[in-house]
C-alpha positions as CSV (number, residue, x, y, z in Angstrom):
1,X,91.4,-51.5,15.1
2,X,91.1,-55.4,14.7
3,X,89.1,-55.5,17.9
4,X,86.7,-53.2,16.4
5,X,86.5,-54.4,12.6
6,X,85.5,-57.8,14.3
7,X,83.1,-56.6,16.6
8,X,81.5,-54.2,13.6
9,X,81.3,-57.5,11.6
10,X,79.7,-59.6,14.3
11,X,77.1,-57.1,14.6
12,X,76.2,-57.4,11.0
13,X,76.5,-60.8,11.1
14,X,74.0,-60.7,13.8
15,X,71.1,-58.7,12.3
16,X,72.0,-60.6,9.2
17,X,70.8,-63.7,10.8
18,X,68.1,-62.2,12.6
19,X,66.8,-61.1,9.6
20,X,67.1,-65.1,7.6
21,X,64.9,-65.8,10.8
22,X,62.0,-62.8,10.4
23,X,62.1,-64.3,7.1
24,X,62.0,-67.5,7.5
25,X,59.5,-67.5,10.2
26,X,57.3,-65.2,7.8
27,X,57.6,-68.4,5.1
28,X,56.6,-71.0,7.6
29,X,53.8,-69.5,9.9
30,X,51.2,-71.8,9.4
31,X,48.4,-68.9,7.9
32,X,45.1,-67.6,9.5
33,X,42.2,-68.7,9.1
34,X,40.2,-66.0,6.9
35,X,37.6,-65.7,9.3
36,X,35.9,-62.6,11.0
37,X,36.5,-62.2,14.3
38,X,34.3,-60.5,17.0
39,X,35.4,-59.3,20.3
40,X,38.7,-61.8,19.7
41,X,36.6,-64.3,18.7
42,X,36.8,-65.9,14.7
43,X,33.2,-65.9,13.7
44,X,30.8,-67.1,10.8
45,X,28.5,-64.7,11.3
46,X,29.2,-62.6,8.5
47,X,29.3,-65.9,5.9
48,X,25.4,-67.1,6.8
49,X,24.7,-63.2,6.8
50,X,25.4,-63.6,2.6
51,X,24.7,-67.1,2.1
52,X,21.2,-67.8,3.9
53,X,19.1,-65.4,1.9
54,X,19.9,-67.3,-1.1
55,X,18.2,-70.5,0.6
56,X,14.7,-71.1,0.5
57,X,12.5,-73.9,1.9
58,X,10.6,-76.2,-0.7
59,X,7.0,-77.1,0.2
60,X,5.5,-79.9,-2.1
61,X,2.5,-81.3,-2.3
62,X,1.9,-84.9,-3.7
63,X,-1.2,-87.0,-4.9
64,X,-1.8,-88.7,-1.3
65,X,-2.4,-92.7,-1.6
66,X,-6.3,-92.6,-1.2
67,X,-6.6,-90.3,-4.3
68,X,-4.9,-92.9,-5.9
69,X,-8.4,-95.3,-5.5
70,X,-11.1,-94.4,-7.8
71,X,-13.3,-95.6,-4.7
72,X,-12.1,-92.6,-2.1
73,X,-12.9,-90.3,-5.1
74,X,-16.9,-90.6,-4.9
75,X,-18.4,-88.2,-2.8
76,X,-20.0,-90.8,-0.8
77,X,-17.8,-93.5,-0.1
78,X,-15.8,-90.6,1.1
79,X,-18.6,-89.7,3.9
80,X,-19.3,-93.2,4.7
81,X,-15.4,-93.5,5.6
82,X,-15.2,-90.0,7.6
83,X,-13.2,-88.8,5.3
84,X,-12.9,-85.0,4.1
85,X,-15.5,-84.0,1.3
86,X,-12.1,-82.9,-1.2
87,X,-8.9,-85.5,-1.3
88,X,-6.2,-83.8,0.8
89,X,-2.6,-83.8,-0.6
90,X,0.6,-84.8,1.6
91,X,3.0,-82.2,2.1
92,X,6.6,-82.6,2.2
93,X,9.8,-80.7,2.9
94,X,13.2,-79.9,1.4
95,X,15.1,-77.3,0.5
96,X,17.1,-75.7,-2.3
97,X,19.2,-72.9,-3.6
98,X,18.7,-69.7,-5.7
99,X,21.4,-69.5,-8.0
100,X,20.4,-67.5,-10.7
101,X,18.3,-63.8,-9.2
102,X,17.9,-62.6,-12.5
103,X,15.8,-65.6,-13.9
104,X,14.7,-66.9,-10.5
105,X,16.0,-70.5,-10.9
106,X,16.5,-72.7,-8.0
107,X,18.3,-75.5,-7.7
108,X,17.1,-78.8,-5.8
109,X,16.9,-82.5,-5.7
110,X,15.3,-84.9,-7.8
111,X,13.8,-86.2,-4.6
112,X,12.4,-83.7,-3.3
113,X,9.7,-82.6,-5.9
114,X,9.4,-86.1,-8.0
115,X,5.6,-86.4,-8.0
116,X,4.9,-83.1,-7.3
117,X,1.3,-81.0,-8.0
118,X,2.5,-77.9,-6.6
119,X,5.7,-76.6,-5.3
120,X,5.8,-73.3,-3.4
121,X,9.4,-71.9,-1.8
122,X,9.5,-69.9,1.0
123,X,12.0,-67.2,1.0
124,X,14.3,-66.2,4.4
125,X,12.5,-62.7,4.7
126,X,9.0,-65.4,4.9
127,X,7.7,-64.9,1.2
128,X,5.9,-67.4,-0.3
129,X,6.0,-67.7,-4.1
130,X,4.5,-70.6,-6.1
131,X,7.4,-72.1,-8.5
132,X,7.7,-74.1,-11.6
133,X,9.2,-77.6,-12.5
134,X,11.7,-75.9,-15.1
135,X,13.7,-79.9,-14.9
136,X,14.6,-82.8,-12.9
137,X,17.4,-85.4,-13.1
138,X,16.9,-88.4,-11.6
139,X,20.2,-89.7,-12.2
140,X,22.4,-87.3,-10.6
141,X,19.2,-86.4,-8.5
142,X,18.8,-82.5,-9.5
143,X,16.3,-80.4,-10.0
144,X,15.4,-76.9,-11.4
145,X,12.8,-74.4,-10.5
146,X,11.7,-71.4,-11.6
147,X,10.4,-68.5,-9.6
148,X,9.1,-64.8,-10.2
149,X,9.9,-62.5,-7.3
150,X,11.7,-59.4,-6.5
151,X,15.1,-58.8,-4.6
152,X,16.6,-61.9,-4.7
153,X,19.6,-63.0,-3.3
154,X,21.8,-65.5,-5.8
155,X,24.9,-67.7,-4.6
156,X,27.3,-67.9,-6.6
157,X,29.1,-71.8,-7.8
158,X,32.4,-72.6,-6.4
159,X,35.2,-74.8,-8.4
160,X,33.9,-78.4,-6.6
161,X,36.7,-79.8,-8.2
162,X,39.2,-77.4,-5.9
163,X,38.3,-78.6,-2.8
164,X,40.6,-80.9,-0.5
165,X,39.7,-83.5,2.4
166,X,40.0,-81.0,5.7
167,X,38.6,-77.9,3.7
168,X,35.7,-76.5,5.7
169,X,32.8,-76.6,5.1
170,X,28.8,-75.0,6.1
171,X,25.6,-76.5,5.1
172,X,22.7,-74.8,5.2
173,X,19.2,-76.1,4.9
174,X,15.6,-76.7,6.2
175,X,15.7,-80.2,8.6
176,X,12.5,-82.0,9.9
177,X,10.9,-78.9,8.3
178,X,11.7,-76.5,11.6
179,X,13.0,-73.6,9.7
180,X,16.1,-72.9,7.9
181,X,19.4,-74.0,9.8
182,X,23.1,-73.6,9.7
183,X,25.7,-76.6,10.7
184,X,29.6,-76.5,9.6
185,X,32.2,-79.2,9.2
186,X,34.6,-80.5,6.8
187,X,35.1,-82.1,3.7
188,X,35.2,-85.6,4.8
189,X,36.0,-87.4,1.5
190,X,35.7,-87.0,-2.3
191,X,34.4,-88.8,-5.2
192,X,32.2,-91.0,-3.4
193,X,29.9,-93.2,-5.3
194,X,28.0,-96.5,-5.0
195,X,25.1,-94.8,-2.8
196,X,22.2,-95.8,-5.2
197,X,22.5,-98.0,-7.8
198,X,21.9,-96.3,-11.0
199,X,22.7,-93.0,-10.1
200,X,25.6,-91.0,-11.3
201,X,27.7,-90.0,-8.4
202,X,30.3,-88.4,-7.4
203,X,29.5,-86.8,-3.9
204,X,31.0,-84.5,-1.5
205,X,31.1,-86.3,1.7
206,X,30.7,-84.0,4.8
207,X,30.6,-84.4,8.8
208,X,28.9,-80.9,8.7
209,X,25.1,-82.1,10.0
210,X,23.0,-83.0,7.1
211,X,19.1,-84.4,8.3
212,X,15.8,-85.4,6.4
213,X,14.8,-82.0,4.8
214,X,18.2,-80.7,4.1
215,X,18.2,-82.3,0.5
216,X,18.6,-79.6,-1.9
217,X,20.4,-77.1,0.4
218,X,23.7,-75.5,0.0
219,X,26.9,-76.6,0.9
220,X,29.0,-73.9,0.6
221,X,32.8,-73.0,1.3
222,X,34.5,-70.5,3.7
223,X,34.4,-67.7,0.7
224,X,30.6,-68.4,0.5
225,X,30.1,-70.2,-2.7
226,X,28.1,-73.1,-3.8
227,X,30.6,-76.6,-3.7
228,X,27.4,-78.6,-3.1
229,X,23.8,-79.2,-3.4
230,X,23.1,-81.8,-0.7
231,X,21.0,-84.8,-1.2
232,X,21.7,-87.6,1.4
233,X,22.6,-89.0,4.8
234,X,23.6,-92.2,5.9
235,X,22.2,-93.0,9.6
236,X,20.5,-96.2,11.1
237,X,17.5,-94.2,12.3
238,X,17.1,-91.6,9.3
239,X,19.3,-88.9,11.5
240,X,22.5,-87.5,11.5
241,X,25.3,-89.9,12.1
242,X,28.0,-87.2,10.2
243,X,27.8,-89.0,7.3
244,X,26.2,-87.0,4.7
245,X,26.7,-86.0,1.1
246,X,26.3,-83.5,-1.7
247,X,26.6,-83.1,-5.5
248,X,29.7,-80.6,-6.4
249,X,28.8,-78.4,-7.8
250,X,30.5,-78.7,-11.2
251,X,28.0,-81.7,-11.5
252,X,25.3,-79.9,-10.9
253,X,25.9,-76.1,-13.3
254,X,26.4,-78.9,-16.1
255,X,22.8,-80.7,-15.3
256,X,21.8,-77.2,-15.0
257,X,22.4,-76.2,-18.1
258,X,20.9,-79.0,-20.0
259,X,17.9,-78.8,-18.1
260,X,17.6,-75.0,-19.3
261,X,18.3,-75.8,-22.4
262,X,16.1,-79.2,-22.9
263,X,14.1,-80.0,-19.6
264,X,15.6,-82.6,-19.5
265,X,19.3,-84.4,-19.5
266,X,19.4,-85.9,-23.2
267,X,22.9,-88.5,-22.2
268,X,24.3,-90.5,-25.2
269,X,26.0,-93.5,-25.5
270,X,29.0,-94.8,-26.9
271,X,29.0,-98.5,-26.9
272,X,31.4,-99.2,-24.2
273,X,31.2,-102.0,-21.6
274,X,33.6,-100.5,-18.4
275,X,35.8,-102.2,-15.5
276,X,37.8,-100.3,-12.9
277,X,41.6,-100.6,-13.7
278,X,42.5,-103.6,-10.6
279,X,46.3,-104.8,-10.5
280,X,45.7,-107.3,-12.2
281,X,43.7,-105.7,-14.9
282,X,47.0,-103.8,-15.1
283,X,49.6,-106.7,-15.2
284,X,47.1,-108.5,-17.8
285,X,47.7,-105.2,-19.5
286,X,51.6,-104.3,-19.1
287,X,51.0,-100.8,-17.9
288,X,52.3,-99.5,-14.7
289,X,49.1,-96.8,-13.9
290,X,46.6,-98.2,-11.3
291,X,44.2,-95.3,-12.0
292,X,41.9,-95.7,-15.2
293,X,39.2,-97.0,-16.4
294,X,39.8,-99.8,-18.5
295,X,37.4,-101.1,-21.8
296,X,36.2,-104.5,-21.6
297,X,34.2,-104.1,-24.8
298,X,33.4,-102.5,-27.5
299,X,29.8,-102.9,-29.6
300,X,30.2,-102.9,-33.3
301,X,28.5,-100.3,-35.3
302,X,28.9,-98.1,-31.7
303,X,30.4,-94.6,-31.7
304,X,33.0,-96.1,-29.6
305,X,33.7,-98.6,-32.6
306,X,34.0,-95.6,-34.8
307,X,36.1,-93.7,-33.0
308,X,38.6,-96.2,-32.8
309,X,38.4,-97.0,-29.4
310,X,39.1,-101.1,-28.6
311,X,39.1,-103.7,-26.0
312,X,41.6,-103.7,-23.5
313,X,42.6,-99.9,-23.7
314,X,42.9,-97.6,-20.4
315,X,40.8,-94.3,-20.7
316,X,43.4,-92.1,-18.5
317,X,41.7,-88.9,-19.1
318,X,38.6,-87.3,-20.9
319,X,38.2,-83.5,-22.2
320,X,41.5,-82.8,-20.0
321,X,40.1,-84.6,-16.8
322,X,42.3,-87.2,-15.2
323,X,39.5,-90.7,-14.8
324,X,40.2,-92.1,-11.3
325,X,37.9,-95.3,-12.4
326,X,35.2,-96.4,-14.1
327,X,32.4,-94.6,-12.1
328,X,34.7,-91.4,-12.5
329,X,34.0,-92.1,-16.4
330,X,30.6,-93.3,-16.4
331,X,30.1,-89.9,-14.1
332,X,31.9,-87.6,-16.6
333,X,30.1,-89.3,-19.7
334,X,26.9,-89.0,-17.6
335,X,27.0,-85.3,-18.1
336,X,27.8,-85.2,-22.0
337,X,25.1,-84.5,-24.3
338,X,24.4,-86.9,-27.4
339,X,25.7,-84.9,-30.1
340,X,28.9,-83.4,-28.9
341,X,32.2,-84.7,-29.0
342,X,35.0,-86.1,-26.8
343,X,38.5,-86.1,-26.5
344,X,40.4,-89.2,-24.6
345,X,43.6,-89.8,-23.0
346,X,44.2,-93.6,-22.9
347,X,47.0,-95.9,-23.2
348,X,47.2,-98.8,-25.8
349,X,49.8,-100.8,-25.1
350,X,51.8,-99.0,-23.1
351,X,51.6,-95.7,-25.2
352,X,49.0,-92.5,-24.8
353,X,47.0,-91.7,-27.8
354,X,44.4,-89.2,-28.1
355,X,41.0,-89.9,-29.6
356,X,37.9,-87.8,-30.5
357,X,34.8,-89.0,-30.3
358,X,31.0,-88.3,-31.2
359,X,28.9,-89.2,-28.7
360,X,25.6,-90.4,-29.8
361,X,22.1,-90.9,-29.5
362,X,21.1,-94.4,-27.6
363,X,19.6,-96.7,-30.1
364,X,16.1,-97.2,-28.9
365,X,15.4,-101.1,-27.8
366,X,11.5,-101.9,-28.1
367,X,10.8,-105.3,-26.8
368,X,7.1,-106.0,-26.3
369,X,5.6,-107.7,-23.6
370,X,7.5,-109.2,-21.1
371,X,7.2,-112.4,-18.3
372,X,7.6,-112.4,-14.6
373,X,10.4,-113.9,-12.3
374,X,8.5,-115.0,-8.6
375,X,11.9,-113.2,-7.2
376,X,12.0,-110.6,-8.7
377,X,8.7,-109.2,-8.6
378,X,7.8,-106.1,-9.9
379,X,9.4,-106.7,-12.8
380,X,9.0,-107.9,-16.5
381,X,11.6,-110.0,-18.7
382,X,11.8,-110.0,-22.5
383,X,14.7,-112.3,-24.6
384,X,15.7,-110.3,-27.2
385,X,19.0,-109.7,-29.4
386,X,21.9,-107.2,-29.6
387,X,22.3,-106.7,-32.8
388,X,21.4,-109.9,-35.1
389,X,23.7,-112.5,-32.9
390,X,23.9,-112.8,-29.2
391,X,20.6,-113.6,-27.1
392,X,20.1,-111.2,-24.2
393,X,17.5,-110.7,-21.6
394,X,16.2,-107.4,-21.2
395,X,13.8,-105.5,-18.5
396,X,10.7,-104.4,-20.2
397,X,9.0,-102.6,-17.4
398,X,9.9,-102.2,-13.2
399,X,7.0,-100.8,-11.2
400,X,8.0,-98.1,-8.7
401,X,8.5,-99.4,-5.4
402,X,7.7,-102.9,-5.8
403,X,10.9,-105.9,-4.7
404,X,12.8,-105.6,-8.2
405,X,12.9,-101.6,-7.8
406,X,14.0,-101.6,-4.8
407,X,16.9,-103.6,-5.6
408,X,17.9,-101.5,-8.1
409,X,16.1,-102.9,-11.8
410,X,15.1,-100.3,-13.7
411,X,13.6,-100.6,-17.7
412,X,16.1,-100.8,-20.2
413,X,18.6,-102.7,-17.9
414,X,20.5,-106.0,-19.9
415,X,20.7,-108.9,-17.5
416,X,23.8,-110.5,-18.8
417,X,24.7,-113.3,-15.8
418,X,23.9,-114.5,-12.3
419,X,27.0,-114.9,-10.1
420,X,29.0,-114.7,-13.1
421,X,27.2,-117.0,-15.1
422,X,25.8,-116.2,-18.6
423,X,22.2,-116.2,-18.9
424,X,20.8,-116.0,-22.6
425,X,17.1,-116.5,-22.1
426,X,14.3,-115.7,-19.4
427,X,14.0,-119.4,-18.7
428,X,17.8,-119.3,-18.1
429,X,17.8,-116.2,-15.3
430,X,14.5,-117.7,-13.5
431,X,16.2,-121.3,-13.1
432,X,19.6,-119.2,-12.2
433,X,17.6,-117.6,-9.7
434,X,15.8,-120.6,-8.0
435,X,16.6,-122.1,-4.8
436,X,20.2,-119.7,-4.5
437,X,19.9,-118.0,-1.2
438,X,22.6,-115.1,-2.3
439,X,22.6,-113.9,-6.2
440,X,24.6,-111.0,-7.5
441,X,22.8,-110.0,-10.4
442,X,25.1,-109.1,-13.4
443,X,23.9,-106.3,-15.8
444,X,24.7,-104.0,-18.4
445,X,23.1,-100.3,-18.1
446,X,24.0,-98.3,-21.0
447,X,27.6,-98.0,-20.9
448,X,28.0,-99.3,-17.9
449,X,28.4,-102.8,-16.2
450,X,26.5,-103.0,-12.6
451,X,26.3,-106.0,-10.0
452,X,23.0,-105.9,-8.1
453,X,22.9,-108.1,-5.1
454,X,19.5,-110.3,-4.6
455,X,19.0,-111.6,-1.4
């Protein structure tokens, strides 16, 4: 009776324990990909089924450089130089991304239609409609168009902000202008920044093939939503190397909606001069964090001065979004509208306190005129004053493409020091500049301090 009350028990101890291990081996099976699969085989057929109608290709067509001559204009000058009797246009490439069927918008880069006459987009099923320049943002490089046509096929916006280094990943665009293509990878890394020099970034960085005409295509996730518009590569020869990168797409539905609503982004200011939160930023400071941005100074009569913000705090978090640095602020500031308000998260010595802020219209700096630095040519340098006190140099004017634009000056810029030295005067920064075979270029864009190297 013993022998069988302890075999009876064994047996239940048994299928206990064989049950703990169905369990626990349901817990810890590492979970299937949610993929398709066809004849046994996981496909992403089905996904570029629904996301590829929803891409177009972008054909623009720019002033070409002769038009640009008011010689090649006259008739005969262009017949003595066997030229065509009308000015011919260059065409370029790109692509973009219909995210809105109802009201035909599309969403691109700044890039690709900057200077454009006439945009057309060609739809998968080989339509061709003519579209319109609804609004373009050079700083975060996006751009909106408008089209009128039947059937459309939208893609919908993912949450940018939810996807993970490892998460795959498919692009879809038109490169080298050969027809619209399909590549897949993986997020490679978030948050990137420090691309282009005045731009407000905060890319997706992919290994998923990205080439020259591929700029305002889709990145999308494996549910087929929008985490990216993509805008750039980095390679030696202009090709893939599997480095490329794309705008979430959280960036990009805000700048969308502003250029709806204005044509335009209309940023504000809040009289804050930024550095990234280093150790020993952080010692100086007594806090233990090492992410922040931290405020290096404040303007009087600025928003910022207002709203009780001062020197020396750590913005932590803004509208209930941690800050990693300051480009992760200058990025999420980037995107407000002059008018609204913000809330902050930042410490002050050692303790959190939450402001609200008004962001607000940037005061308007006219300087006239302007002189010329040999080095920097291009552009055009102005002293002038902020506020009634201290003496500033400013950039009055930067003409496209010429040395200073290329190194990153734009108008508007605040040239506060060279190599860390304070320069007060246009005298000051040209003498600074002469006979130094490497300058880093100290200056103050908005909020926002940048240091543009000179070579």
């Amino acid at each position: 009776m013993c022998y069988k009350g302890a075999t009876a028990m064994r047996a239940i101890l048994s299928l206990a324990l064989k049950l703990l291990m169905v369990a626990a081996a349901a817990c810890f099976a590492p979970a299937r990909a949610a993929l398709p699969e066809r004849a046994g085989v996981p496909t992403l057929a089905p996904l570029v089924a629904r996301v590829t109608p929803a891409v177009v290709n972008i054909a623009v067509m720019t002033r070409s450089p002769l038009e640009e001559n008011p010689l090649f204009r006259d008739p005969f000058f262009r017949r003595f130089f066997g030229l065509p009797d009308q000015p011919q246009g260059q065409v370029s490439a790109g692509s973009g991304v219909i995210v809105d069927a109802r009201q035909g918008l599309v969403l691109t880069n700044h890039h690709v239609v900057k200077d454009a006459q006439e945009v057309v987009v060609a739809l998968k099923d080989n339509r061709r409609v003519p579209a319109k320049l609804v609004g373009s943002d050079a700083g975060t490089d996006i751009a909106l168009l408008r089209i009128k046509a039947e059937g459309l096929v939208e893609l919908k916006f993912g949450d940018s902000d939810a996807m993970q280094v490892g998460d795959f990943v498919v692009a879809v665009g038109n490169p080298f202008g050969i027809g619209q293509t399909v590549t897949s990878g993986i997020v490679s890394a978030l948050g990137r920044s420090g691309i282009t020099p005045e731009g407000y970034e905060d890319f997706i960085q992919t290994d998923a093939s990205i080439n020259p005409g591929n700029s305002g295509g889709a990145l999308v996730n494996l549910n087929g939503e929008l985490i990216g518009i993509n805008t750039a590569i980095i390679g030696p020869a202009g090709g893939n190397v599997g480095i490329g990168f794309a705008v979430p797409s959280n960036m990009a539905r805000v700048v969308m909606s502003q250029l709806v609503r204005f044509g335009e982004v209309r940023r504000g200011t809040l009289g804050i001069v930024l550095a990234d939160l280093t150790p020993e930023i952080a010692k100086q400071l007594g806090i233990a964090t090492r992410e922040g941005a931290a405020i290096a100074e404040v303007a009087p009569d600025s928003p910022a001065k207002a709203g009780g913000l001062r020197a020396g705090d750590v913005v932590i978090a803004m509208n209930g979004r941690a800050v990693r640095n300051a480009a992760a602020l200058r990025n999420q500031l980037g995107l407000i509208a002059a008018g609204e308000s913000v809330e902050m998260q930042l410490l002050r010595g050692g303790r959190e306190e939450r402001l609200r802020i008004r962001i607000c219209e940037p005061a308007s700096r006219s300087v006239a005129g302007g002189e010329p630095i040999p080095r920097l040519s291009g552009a055009s340098f102005a002293n002038a004053t902020r506020g009634t006190r201290e003496p500033l140099v400013v950039v009055t004017a930067v003409e496209p493409g010429s040395v200073a634009y290329k190194y990153g000056l734009r108008a508007g810029d605040i040239v506060l020091g060279v190599n860390q030295r304070r320069v007060a005067s246009v005298s000051e920064l040209g003498a600074a500049l002469r006979g130094a075979e490497r300058v880093l270029l100290n200056v103050q864009r908005g909020d926002f301090l940048l240091a543009i190297n000179i070579r």
